[in-house]
C-alpha positions in Angstrom: 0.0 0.0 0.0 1.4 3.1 -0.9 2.3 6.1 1.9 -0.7 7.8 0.4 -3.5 5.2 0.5 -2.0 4.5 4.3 -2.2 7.9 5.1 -5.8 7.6 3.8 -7.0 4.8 5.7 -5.1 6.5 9.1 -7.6 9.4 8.4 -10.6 7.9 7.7 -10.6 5.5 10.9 -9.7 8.8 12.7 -13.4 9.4 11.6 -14.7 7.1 12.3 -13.8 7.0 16.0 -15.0 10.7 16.0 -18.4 9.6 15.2 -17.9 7.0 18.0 -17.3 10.1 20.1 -20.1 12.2 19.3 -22.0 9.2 19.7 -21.1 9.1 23.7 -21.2 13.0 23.9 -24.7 12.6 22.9 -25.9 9.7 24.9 -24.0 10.8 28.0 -25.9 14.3 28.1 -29.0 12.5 27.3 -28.9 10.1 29.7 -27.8 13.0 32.4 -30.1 15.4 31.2 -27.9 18.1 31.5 -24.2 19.2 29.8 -22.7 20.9 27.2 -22.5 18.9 23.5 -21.9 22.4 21.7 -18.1 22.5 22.4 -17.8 19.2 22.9 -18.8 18.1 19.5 -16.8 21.6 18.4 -13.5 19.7 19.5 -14.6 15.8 18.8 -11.5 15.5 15.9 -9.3 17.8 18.6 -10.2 14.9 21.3 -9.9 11.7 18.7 -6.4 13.1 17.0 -5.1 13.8 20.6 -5.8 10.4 22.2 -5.9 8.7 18.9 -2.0 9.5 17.0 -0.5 12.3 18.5 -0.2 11.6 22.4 2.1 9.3 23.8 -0.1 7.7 25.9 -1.1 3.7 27.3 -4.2 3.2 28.6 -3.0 0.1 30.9 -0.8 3.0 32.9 -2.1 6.0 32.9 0.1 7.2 35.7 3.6 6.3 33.6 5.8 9.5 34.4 6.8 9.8 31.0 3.2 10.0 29.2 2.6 13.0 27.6 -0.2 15.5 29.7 -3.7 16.8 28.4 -5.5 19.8 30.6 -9.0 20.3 29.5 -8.9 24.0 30.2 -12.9 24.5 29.2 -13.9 21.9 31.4 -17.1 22.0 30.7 -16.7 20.3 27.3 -16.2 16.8 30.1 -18.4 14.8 28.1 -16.5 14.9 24.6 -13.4 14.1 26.9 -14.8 11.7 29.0 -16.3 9.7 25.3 -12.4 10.1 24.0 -11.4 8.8 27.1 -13.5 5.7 27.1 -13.0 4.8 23.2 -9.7 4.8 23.9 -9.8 2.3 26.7 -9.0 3.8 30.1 -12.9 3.1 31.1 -15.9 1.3 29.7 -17.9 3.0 27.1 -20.8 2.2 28.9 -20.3 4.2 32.1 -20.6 7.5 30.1 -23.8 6.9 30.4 -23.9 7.7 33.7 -22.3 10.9 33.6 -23.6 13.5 35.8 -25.3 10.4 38.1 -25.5 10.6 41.6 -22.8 8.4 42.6 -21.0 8.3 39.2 -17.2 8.8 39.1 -18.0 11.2 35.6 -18.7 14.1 37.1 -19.9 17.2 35.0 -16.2 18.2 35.5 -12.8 16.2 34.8 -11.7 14.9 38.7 -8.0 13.8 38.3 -8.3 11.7 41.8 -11.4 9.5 40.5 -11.4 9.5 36.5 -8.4 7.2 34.8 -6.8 9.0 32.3 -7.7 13.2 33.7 -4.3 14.6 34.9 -5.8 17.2 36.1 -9.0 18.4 37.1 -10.6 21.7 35.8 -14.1 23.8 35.5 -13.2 26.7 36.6 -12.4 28.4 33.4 -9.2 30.3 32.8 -7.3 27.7 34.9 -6.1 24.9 32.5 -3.3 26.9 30.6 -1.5 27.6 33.6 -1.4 24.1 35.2 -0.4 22.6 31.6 2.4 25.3 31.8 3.6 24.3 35.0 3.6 20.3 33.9 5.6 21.6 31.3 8.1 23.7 33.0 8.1 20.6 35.5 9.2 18.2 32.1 12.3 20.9 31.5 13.2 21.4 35.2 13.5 17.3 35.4 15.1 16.7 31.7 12.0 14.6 30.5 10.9 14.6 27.0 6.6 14.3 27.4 4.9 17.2 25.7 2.2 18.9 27.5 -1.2 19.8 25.4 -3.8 22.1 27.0 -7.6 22.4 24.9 -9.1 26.0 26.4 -12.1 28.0 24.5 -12.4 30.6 22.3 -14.9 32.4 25.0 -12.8 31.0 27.8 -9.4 33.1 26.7 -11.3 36.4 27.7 -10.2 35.3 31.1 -7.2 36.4 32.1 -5.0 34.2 34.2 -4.9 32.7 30.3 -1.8 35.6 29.6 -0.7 35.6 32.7 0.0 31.9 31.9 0.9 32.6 28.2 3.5 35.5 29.4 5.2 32.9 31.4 5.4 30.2 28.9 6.6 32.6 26.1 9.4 33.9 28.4 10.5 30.2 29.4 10.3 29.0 25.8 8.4 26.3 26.8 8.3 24.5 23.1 6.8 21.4 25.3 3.6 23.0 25.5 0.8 23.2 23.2 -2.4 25.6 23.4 -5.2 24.6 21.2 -7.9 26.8 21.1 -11.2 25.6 19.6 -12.5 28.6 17.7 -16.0 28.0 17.0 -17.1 31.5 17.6 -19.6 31.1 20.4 -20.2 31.0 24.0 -22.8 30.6 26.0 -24.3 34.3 26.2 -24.0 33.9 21.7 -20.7 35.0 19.7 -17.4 35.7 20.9 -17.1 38.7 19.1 -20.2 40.8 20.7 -19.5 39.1 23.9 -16.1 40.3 25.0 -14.3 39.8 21.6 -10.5 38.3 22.0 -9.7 38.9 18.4 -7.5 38.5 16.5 -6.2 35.6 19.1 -3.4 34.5 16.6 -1.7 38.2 16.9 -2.3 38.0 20.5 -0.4 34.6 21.4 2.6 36.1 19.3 3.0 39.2 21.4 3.2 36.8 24.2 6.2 34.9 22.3 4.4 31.8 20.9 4.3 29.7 17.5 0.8 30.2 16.1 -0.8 28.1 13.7 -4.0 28.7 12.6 -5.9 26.0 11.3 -9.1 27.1 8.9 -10.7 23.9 9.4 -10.3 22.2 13.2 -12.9 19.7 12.0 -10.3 18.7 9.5 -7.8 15.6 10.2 -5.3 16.4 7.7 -5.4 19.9 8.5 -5.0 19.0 12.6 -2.1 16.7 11.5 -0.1 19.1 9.7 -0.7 21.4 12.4 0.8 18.9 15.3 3.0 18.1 13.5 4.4 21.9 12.8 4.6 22.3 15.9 6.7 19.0 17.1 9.2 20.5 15.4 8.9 23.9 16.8 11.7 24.7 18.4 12.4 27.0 21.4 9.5 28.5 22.1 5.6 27.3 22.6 2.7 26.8 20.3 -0.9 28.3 20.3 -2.8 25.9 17.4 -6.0 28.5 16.8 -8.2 26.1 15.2 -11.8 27.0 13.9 -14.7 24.7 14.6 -18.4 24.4 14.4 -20.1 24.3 17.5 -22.7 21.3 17.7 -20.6 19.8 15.0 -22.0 16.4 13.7 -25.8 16.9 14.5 -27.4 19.2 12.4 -30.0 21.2 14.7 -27.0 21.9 17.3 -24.5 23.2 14.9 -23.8 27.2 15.0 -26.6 27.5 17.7 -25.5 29.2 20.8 -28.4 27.5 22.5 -26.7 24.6 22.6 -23.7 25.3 24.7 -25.4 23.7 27.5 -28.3 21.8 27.1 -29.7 18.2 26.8 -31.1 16.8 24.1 -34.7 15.7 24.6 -35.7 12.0 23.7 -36.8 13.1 20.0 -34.0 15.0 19.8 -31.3 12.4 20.9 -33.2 9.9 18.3 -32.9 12.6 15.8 -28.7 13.4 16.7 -28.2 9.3 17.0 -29.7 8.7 13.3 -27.7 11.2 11.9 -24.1 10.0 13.5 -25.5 6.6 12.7 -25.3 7.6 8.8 -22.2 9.6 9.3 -20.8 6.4 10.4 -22.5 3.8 7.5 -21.1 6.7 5.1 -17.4 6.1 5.9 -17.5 2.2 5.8 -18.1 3.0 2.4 -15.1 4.7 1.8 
């Protein structure tokens, strides 16, 4: 098979196991009756190429000291990390359905002490960058290679312990460290720009002294693999990966609709989201 049609296939299992994750963001919020599937589904390719080819990860030892780290800055978004989680084998598919359960070790936020996998727990937005920037100054300090990824929000980076946390990395030249921000243009009180508007974020990560790559399609695996790997090879300082999504990606009535930043689908609804991932995923056996 040549490099090519390899590189093909690689991509379009990659898809597949998206679907697979928008599949548990969907049914875990269901089943709780509350979350957020916008941003999750916004960042479902972010989640599946993260835990999927680019991590250096293992499943049977999630506590190896040389892994690489993931800080879910927008916490929030649990549920499409919780589903990348599970697909990937550090917990069984079918607890995400009780996410949000009274009892149940998903809770609505990532909890480093009870969830396999989470190394570190977040909700409190604003907070992520800066603990992925101290695991990566911690790498440096103690000569170990892992590389430190940190997944905040476009609405999220109007907080701003976010600089205080990109100063710091910039001025340590942290090129460990990776920021990916998923730029799907809406929060929960409707879009970025008429909220508190952080634009242009690209301009703003380079006066802080990063490597920016923006990437005009974040639901795009060939265009999030370039971009990874552009910034494995970055050199001496870190990278900000500005990648523009749709929020609600996947299910057609969520997508672009600020209403759905947190909300649950009803049980029409849910049958309506799971027929439509369904065919998404009976579309790319064909392929």
């Amino acid at each position: 098979m040549s490099k090519k049609k390899e590189r093909h296939m690689e991509t379009i299992d990659l898809q597949r196991m998206a679907v697979n994750v928008r599949k548990g963001i969907v049914s875990s919020v269901h089943s709780a009756k509350a979350g957020h599937p916008g941003g999750s589904l916004s960042a479902a390719e972010i989640f599946t190429y993260l835990y999927f080819e680019e991590m250096n990860i293992d499943p049977k030892n999630p506590k190896d000291m040389n892994r690489d780290r993931f800080v879910l800055s927008k916490g929030h978004t649990a549920p499409g990390y919780y589903s990348a989680l599970a697909n990937r084998g550090y917990f069984p598919t079918e607890d995400l359905l009780t996410l949000r359960h009274l009892g149940s070790y998903l809770q609505g936020h990532p909890d480093m002490k009870h969830i396999p996998g989470v190394d570190m727990s977040s909700g409190s937005l604003g907070q992520g960058v800066s603990a992925a920037v101290g695991m990566a100054l911690a790498g440096k300090l103690s000569n170990r290679d892992y590389r430190v990824y940190t997944l905040t929000g476009d609405g999220e980076i109007q907080e701003g312990q976010i600089w205080e946390a990109a100063m710091f990395a910039g001025h340590r030249k942290l090129d460990n460290l990776v920021v990916i921000v998923d730029n799907n243009n809406l929060q929960i009180d409707g879009e970025i720009g008429d909220v508190c508007s952080p634009y242009p974020i690209d301009e703003k990560f380079r006066a802080f002294n990063f490597h920016v790559i923006n990437v005009e399609d974040g639901n795009d695996f060939d265009q999030l693999r370039a971009a990874f790997k552009e910034a494995r090879e970055t050199k001496g300082m870190p990278t900000a990966i500005v990648a523009k999504t749709v929020k609600g990606k996947g299910v057609s009535y969520m997508e672009n609709q600020a209403g759905w930043h947190g909300k649950a689908p009803n049980d029409e609804e849910f049958r309506i989201a799971m027929e439509e991932l369904e065919k998404a995923g009976e579309a790319l056996c064909q392929k």
